[in-house]
C-alpha positions as CSV (number, residue, x, y, z in Angstrom):
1,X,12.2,47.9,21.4
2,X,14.1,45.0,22.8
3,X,16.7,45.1,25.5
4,X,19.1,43.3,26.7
5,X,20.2,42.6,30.2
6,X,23.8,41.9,30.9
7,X,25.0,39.0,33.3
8,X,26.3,39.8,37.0
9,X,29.4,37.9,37.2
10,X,30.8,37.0,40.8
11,X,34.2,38.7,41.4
12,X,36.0,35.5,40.6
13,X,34.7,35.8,36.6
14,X,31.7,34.2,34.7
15,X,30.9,30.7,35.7
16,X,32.9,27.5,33.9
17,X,30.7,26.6,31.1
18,X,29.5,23.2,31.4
19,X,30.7,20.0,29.5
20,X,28.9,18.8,26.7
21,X,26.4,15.7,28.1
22,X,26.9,12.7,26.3
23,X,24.0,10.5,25.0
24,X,24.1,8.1,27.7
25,X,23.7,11.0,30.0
26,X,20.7,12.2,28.5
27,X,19.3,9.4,28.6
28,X,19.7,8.9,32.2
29,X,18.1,12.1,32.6
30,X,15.4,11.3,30.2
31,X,14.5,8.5,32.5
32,X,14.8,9.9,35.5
33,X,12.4,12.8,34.4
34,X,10.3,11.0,32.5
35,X,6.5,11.0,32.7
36,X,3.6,9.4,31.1
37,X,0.1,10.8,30.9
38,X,-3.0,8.6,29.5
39,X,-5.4,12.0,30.1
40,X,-8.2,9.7,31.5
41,X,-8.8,6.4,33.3
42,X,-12.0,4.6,31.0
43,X,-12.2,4.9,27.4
44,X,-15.6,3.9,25.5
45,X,-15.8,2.7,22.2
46,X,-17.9,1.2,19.5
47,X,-17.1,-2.3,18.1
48,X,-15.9,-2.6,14.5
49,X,-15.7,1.1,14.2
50,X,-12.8,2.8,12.4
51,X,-10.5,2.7,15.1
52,X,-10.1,3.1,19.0
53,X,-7.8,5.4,20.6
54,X,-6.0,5.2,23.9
55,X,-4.8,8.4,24.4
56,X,-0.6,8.6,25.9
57,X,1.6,11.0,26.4
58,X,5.4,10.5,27.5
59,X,7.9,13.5,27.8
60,X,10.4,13.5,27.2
61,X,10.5,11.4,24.1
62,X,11.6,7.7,25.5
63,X,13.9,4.9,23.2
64,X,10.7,2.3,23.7
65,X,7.5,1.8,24.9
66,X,5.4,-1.6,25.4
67,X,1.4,-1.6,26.3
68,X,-0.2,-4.6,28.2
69,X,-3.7,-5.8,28.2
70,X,-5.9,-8.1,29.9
71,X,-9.1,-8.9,31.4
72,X,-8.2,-8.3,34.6
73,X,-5.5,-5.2,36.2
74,X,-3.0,-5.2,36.3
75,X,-2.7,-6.0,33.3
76,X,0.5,-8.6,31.8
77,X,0.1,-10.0,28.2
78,X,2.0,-7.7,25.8
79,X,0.2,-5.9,22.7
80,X,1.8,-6.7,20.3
81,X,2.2,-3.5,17.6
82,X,2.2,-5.3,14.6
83,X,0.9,-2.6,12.0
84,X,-2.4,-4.4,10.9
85,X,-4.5,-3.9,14.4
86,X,-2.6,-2.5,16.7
87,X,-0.3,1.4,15.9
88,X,1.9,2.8,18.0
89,X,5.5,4.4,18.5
90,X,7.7,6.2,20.6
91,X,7.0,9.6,19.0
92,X,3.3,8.9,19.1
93,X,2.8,6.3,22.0
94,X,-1.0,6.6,21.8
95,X,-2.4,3.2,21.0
96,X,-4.8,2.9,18.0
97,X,-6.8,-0.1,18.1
98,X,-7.9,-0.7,14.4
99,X,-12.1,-2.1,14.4
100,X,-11.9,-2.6,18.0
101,X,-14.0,-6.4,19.1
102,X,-15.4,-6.0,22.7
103,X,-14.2,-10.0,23.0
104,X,-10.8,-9.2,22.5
105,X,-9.7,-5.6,22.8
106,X,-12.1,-5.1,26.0
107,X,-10.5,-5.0,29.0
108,X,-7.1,-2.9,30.9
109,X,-4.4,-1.4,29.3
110,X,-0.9,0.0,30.6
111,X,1.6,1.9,28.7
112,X,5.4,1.3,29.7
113,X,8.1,3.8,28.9
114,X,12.0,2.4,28.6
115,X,15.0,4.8,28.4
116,X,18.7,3.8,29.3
117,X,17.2,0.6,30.7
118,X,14.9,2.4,33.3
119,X,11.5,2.1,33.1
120,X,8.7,3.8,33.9
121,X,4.7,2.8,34.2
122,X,1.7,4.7,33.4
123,X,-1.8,4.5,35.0
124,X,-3.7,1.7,33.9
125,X,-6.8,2.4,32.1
126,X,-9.6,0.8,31.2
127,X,-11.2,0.0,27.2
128,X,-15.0,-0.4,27.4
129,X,-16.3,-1.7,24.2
130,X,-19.9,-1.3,22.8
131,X,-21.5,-3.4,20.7
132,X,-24.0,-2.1,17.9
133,X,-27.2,-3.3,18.4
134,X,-29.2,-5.1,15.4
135,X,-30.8,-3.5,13.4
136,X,-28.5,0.4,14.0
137,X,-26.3,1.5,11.2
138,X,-23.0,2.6,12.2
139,X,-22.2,5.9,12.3
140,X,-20.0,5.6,8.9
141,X,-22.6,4.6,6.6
142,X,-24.7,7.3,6.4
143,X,-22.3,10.3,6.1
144,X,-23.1,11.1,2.8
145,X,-19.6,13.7,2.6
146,X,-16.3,12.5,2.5
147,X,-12.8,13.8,2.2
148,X,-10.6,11.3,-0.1
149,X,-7.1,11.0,0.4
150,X,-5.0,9.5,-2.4
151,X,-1.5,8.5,-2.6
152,X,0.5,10.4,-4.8
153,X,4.0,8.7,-6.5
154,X,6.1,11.7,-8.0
155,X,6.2,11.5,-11.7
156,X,9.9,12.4,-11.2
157,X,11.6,11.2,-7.8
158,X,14.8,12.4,-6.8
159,X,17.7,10.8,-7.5
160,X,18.3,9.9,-4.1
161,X,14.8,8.2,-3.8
162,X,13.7,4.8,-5.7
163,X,10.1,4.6,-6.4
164,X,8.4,1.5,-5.4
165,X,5.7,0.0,-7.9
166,X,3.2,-2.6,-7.1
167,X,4.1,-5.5,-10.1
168,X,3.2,-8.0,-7.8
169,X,4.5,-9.8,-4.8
170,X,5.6,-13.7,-3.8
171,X,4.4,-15.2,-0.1
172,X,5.7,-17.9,1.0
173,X,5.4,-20.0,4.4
174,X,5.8,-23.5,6.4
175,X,3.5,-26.2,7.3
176,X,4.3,-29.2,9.2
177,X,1.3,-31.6,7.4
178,X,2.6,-34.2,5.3
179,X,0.3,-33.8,2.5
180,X,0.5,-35.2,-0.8
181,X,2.9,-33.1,-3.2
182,X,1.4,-34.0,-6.8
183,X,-2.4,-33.6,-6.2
184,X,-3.1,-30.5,-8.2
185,X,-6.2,-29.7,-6.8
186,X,-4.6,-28.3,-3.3
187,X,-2.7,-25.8,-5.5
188,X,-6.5,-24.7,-6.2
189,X,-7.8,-24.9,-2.8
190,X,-4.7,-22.6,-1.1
191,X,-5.7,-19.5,-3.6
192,X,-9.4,-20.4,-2.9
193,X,-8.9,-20.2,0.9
194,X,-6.8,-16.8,0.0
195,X,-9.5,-15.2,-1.7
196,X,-12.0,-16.2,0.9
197,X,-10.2,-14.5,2.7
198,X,-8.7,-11.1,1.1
199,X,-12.0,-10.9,-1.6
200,X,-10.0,-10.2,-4.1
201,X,-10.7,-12.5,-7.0
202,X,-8.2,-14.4,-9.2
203,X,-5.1,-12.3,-7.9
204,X,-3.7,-15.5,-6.1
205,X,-1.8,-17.9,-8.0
206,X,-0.1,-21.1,-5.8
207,X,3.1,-22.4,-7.0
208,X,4.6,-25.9,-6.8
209,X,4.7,-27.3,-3.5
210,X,8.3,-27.5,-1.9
211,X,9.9,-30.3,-0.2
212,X,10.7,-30.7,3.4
213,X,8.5,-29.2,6.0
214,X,6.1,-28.0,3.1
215,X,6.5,-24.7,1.9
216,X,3.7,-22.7,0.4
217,X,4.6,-20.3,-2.3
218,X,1.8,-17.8,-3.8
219,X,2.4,-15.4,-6.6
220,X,-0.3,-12.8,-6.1
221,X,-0.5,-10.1,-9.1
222,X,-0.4,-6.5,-8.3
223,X,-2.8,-4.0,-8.4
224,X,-5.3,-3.1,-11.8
225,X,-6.2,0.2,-10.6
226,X,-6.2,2.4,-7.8
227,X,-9.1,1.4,-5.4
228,X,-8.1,-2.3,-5.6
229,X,-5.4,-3.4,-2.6
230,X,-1.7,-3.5,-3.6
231,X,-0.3,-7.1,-3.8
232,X,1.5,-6.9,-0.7
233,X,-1.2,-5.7,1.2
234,X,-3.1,-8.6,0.2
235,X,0.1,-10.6,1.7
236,X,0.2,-9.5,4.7
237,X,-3.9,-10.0,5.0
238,X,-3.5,-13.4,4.6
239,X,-0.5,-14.0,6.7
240,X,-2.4,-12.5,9.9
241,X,-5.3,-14.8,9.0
242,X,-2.7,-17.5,9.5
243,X,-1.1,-16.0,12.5
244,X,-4.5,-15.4,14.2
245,X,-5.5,-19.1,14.1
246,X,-7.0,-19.3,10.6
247,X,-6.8,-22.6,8.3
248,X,-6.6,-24.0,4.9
249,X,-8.8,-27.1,4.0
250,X,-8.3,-28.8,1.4
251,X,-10.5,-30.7,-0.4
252,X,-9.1,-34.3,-0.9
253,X,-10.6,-36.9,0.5
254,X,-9.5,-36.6,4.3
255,X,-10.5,-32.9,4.3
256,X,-6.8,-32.0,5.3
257,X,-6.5,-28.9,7.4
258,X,-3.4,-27.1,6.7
259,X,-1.8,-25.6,10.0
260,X,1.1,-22.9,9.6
261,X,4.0,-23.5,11.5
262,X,4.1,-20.2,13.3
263,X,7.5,-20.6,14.7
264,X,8.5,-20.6,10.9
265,X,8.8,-16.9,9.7
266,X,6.8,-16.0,6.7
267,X,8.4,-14.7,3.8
268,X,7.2,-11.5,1.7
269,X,8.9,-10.6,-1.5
270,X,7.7,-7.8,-4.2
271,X,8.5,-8.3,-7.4
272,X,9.9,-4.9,-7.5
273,X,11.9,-4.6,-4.6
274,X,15.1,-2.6,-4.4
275,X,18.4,-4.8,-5.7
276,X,20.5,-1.9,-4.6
277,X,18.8,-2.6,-0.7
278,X,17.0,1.1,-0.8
279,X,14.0,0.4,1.3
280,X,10.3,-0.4,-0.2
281,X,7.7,0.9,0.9
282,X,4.0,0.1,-0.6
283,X,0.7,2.1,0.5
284,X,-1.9,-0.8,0.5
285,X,-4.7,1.2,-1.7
286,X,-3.9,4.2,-4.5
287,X,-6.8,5.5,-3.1
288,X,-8.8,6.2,0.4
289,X,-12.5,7.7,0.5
290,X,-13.3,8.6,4.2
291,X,-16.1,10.1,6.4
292,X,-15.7,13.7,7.0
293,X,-14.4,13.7,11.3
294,X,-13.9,9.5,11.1
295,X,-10.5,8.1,11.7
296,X,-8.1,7.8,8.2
297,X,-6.0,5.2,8.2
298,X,-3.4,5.0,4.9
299,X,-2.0,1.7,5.5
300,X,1.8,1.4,4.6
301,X,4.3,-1.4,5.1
302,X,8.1,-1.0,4.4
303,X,11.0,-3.5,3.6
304,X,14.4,-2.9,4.2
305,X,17.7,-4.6,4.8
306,X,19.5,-3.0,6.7
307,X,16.6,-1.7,8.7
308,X,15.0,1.7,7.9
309,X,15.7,4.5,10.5
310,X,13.5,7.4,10.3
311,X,9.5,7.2,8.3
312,X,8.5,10.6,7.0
313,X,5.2,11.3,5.9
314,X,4.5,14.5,3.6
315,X,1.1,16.1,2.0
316,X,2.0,17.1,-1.6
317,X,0.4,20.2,-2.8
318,X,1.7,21.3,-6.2
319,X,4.2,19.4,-6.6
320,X,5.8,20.8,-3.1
321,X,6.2,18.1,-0.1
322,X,5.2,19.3,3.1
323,X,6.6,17.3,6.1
324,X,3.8,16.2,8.3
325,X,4.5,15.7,12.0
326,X,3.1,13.1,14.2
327,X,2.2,15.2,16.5
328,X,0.2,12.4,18.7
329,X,-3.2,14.6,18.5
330,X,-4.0,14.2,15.3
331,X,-1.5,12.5,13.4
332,X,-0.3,8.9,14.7
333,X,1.7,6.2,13.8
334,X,3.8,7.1,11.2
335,X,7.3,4.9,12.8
336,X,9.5,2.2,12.2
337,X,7.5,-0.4,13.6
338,X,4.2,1.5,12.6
339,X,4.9,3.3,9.3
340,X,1.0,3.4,9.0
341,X,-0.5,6.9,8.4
342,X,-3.3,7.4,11.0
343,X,-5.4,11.0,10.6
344,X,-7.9,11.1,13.5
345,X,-11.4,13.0,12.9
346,X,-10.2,13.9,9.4
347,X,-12.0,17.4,7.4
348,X,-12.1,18.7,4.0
349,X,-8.6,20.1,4.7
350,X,-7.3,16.7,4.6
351,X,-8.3,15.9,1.3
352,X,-5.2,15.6,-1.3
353,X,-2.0,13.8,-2.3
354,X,0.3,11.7,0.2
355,X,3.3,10.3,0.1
356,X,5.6,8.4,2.4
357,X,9.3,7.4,2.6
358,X,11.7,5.4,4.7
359,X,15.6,5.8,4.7
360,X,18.3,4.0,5.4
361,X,22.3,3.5,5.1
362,X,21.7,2.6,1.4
363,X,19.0,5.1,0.3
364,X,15.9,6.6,0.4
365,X,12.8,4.7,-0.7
């Protein structure tokens, strides 16, 4: 039985109530109370395996966070969370680190919280990174269960919601080398340098060169079935390989070397992308086999203009979406800047149909 306890009022009559707080006022009480927890001060991993995980918590819920990383602490040169390596997000700051390299991701990290232009530091930590000695298979390989997670486009989406389907996506990006416009043959070499690099065979198809500052385009056909990457995801492959330092050679008789001008912004267009501005959003594979308790990671990338606001992920069991919340334990990424879908130490449970969407003032996609 419940019961309920009147309030003692003073002789003078119950308390005023108190005025609503505006936003800005919670938010100068977010960052005055906020605090940020990173659990543990060393954190070991293997190199190259699924993913490493540097564990933060910040409560309340901040408008930003940044992480450092260097060799040396403190550390000063930003990560930058670009949705290919590196996952992270206000709702789930933890920082994933996608096939960790002891050369690069070994070292100290330090988690920054921002709210109403007051910031506030967490420990530093450091990353210790193992390499696999010759000869040892990694721990992935000889699993013999797995738990496959598939993602799952509703036969009939609501009419809110546009459905985005992989027929192929266009690249295109700068390079300041005057090279010669008409020789045919560094058409050839460009889609052989991007299936080097992506493996996938005869999906890349380089267009005619344009004038001025030299700009690249590639038409890269979409998907043939459901284990083979999307066309955008092959995209975006090949435009970190840029990014990261990578070249084209071509094969005339000077052995060019194509250099991207990075300060140039690369360009990424499906063939299927919303004309009414609903946002796109493309999982990179139809399909994901993973080892039972390894890391999961459903890569996603969304376009929109104007900018999508919140990323929901759902689990679809007969035909009913279930909201899943990134919940920073298990479930990570899964934001704006990180719409990526990141299950840690996945089981049997998680096997099934997934599906993601992004809105914004025009739609949902």
């Amino acid at each position: 039985m419940d019961t309920k306890v009147a309030p003692k009022w003073h002789e003078s009559g119950p308390p005023a109530a108190k005025k609503p707080t505006t936003e800005r006022d919670r938010n100068q009480i977010r960052a005055k109370e906020m605090v940020i927890s990173t659990h543990k001060r060393i954190y070991k991993t293997q190199e190259e395996s699924e993913a490493a995980f540097i564990n933060c918590n910040v409560d309340p819920v901040p408008n930003s966070i940044e992480w450092k990383r260097d060799k040396r602490s403190p550390p000063e040169t930003r990560v930058l969370i670009d949705n290919n390596k590196y996952f992270s997000g206000v709702e789930a700051p933890t920082l994933v680190i996608k096939n960790p390299n002891k050369l690069v991701d070994e070292g100290y990290y330090q988690c920054t919280a921002e709210a109403n232009g007051k910031s506030v530091y967490g420990d530093v930590v450091q990353l210790k990174v193992f390499a696999v000695e010759p000869g040892v298979s990694r721990a992935n390989t000889i699993i013999p269960s797995h738990s496959s997670l598939t993602e799952h486009e509703l036969n009939q989406p609501t009419p809110a919601m546009h459905a985005s389907v992989d027929q192929g996506s266009q690249m295109s990006f700068k390079i300041p080398e005057d090279i010669d416009l008409n020789r045919q043959k560094s058409k050839e070499d460009v889609s052989d340098v991007f299936e080097r690099v992506t493996h996938a065979k005869k999906r890349a198809k380089t267009g005619e060169f344009g004038k001025g500052s030299v700009i690249i385009c590639i038409d890269i056909s979409p998907a043939s079935n459901s284990s083979e990457p999307s066309s955008l995801h092959l995209a975006e492959e090949f435009k970190h390989y840029l990014l990261d330092g990578g070249t084209i050679q071509l094969t005339d008789e000077s052995q060019t070397v194509l250099h991207v001008d990075k300060e140039a912004s690369f360009k990424i267009t499906p063939q299927t992308a919303a004309k009414d501005s609903f946002p796109y959003v493309n999982i990179s594979h139809g399909e994901f086999t993973v080892p039972i308790e390894k890391t999961a990671i459903i890569q996603t990338y969304v376009i929109a203009s104007p900018e999508a606001t919140p990323i929901q992920w759902y689990k679809v069991e007969e035909d009913n979406r279930i909201p899943i919340e990134i919940d920073n334990e298990r479930y990570f990424a899964g934001s704006i800047i990180s719409p990526t879908l990141i299950i840690r130490e996945t089981n049997t449970d998680d096997q099934g149909w997934y599906q993601c969407s992004a809105t914004n003032s025009k739609g949902t996609g």
